[in-house]
N, C-alpha and C positions, 0 to 999 in steps of 0.2 A: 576519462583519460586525463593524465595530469601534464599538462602544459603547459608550460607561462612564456608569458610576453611581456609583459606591461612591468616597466622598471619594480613598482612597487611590489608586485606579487615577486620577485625576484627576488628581492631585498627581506622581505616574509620568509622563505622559503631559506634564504642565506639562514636567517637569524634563529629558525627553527633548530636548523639543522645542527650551527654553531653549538646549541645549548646541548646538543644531544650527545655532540663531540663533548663537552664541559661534562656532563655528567659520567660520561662512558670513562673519562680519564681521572674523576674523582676516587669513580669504583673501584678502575683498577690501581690504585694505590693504596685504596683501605681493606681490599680482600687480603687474606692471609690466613694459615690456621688458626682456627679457634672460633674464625668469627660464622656468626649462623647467615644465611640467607635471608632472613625474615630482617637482620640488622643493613642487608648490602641494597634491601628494598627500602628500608623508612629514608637512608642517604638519600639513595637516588629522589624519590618524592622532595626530600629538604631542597633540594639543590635546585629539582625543574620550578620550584616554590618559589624559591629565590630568585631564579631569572623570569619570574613573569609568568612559564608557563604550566599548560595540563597536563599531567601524564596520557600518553594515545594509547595508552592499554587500560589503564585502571576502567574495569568495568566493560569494557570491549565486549560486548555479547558474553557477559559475566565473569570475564579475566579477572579476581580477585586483586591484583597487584600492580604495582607501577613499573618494573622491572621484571622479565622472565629473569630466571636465575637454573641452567641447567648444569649436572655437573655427571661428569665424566662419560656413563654410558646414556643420558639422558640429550636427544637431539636439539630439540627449543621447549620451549615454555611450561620449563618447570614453575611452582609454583613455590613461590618465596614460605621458608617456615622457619619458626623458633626451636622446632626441633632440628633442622637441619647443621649439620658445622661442617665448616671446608676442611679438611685436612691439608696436610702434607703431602705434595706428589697426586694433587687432584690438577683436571682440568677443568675452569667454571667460563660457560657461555652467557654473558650478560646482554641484554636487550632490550633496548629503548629507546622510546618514542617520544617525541614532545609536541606540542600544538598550542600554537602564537600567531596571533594575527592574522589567522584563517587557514594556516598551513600545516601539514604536517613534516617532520623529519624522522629518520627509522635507521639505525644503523645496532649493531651487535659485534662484539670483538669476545676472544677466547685469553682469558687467564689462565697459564702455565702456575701455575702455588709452590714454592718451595723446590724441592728435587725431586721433576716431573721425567719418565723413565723418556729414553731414545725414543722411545717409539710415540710418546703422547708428542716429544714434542719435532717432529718430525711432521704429522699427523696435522699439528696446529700452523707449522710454516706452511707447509703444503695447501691448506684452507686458505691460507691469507694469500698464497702466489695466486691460488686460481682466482680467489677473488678479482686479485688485480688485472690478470690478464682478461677475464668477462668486463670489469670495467674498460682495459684498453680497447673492446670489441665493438664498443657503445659508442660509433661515431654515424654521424648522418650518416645515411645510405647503405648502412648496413641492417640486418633483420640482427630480430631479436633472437633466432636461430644461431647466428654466429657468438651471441652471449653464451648461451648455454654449450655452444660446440668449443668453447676456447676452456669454458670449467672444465665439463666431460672428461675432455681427451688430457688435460694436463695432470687430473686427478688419476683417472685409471693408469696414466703410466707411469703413475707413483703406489703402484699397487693398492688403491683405496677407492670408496664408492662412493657414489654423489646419491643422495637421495632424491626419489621420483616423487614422493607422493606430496613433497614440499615444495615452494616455488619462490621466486621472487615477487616484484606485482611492482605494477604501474605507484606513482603516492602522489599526494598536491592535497587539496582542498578535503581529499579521504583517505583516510588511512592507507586502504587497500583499493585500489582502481586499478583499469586494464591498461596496459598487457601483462598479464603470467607471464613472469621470467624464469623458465625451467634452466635448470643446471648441468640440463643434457638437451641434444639435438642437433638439427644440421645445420650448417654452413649455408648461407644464400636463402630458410624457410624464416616463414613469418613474421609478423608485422614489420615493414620499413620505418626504422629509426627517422625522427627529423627532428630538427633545433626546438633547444626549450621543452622536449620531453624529460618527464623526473622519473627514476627508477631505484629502485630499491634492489640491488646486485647483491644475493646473498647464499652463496655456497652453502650447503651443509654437507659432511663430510665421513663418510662411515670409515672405522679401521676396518671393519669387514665389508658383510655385507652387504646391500641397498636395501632392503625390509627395515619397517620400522612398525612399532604397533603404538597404540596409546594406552595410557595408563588410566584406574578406575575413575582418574579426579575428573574424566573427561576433556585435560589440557598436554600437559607432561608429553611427550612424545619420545621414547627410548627406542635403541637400537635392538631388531629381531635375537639378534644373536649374542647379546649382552655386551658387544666390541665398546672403544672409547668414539665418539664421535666432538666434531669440532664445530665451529658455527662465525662465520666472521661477514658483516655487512656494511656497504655505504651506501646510501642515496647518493646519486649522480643527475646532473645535468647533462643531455644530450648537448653539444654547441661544435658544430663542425669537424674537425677532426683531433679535437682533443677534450675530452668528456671532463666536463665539472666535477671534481669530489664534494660536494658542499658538506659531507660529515667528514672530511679530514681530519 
């Protein structure tokens, strides 16, 4: 379970996360049509290269890339290609992770490309508001229950679906540690938040359905019913009643 106390691991944790912010806002300035996936992954690697750090996917129980790169009906962790190109009127979910000074950071934001329709990008505000309000949820004394019941309920009454079979997760010293942060649930269940917990708050958002199935690469994870899906994350710091963004 990821934790911190101790000024220094805090200050780890800041610097991981800063980089992660650094990379996620180089990307989304160099995406655009034309450019392939496989080009929006070698940046990202240049950049966490540059600050010091590791990418936290490259290699990840065999994640081929430093960056997932999914786009439109595709949920997370597509897989970066030179055949791939963004168009015009796509939306592209980026994600990334970096690892410095024993910490990790993990945050994903969604690119609207060009003249993205009402509906994508409705679809992509709607990710980011829930986002935010699961982060506004994440204060001491609350369960991780009221994380997922503040996504759930803001998402469905924007006509769209949280997927189940994805999660949030605990982060610090491991990529992935406990607790699962589901994007649904109740009010007042499961584990009680306390100061210095790190969490990784990250909606995924269907325009349809909640199904999702994977793809043959064994990563790729796309929507059952072919709909546009979104994807937007911060690691946060639990600290009393107003929760750390540390990827802001």
């Amino acid at each position: 379970m990821g934790i911190v106390t101790l000024k220094r691991d805090v200050a780890a944790v800041r610097e991981s996360c800063r980089i992660v912010r650094k990379v996620l806002t180089e990307l989304a300035q160099f995406i655009e049509p034309g450019v392939t996936t496989a080009e929006i992954d070698v940046l990202g690697r240049k950049v966490l290269k540059a600050e010091g750090a590791v990418p936290s996917f490259l290699n990840y129980h065999g994640y081929p890339a430093a960056v997932c790169v999914s786009i439109n009906h595709e949920v997370v962790h597509g897989i970066p290609s030179a055949d791939r190109v963004v168009k015009d009127g796509d939306i592209v979910s980026i994600d990334v992770g970096a690892y410095k000074d024993g910490f990790h950071g993990d945050a994903a934001d969604t690119v609207m490309v060009g003249s993205v329709s009402q509906l994508s990008r409705k679809l992509v505000e709607v990710t980011y508001e829930a986002r935010n309000l699961g982060i506004a949820a994440a204060v001491s004394g609350n369960h991780v229950g009221d994380i997922g019941h503040a996504v759930q309920t803001y998402v469905e009454a924007n006509g769209f679906s949280v997927v189940y079979r994805l999660v949030g997760h605990g982060i610090g010293k491991n990529l992935h540690e406990k607790p699962k942060v589901p994007n649904y649930g109740k009010a007042g269940k499961g584990m009680r938040l306390s100061d210095g917990l790190l969490l990784a708050i990250e909606p995924m958002v269907n325009g349809g359905a909640a199904e999702v199935r994977f793809l043959k690469d064994g990563w790729t994870v796309v929507t059952g019913d072919g709909t546009l899906s979104a994807h937007a994350e911060n690691t946060i710091m639990v600290n009393g009643s107003r929760p750390e963004v540390l990827t802001a």
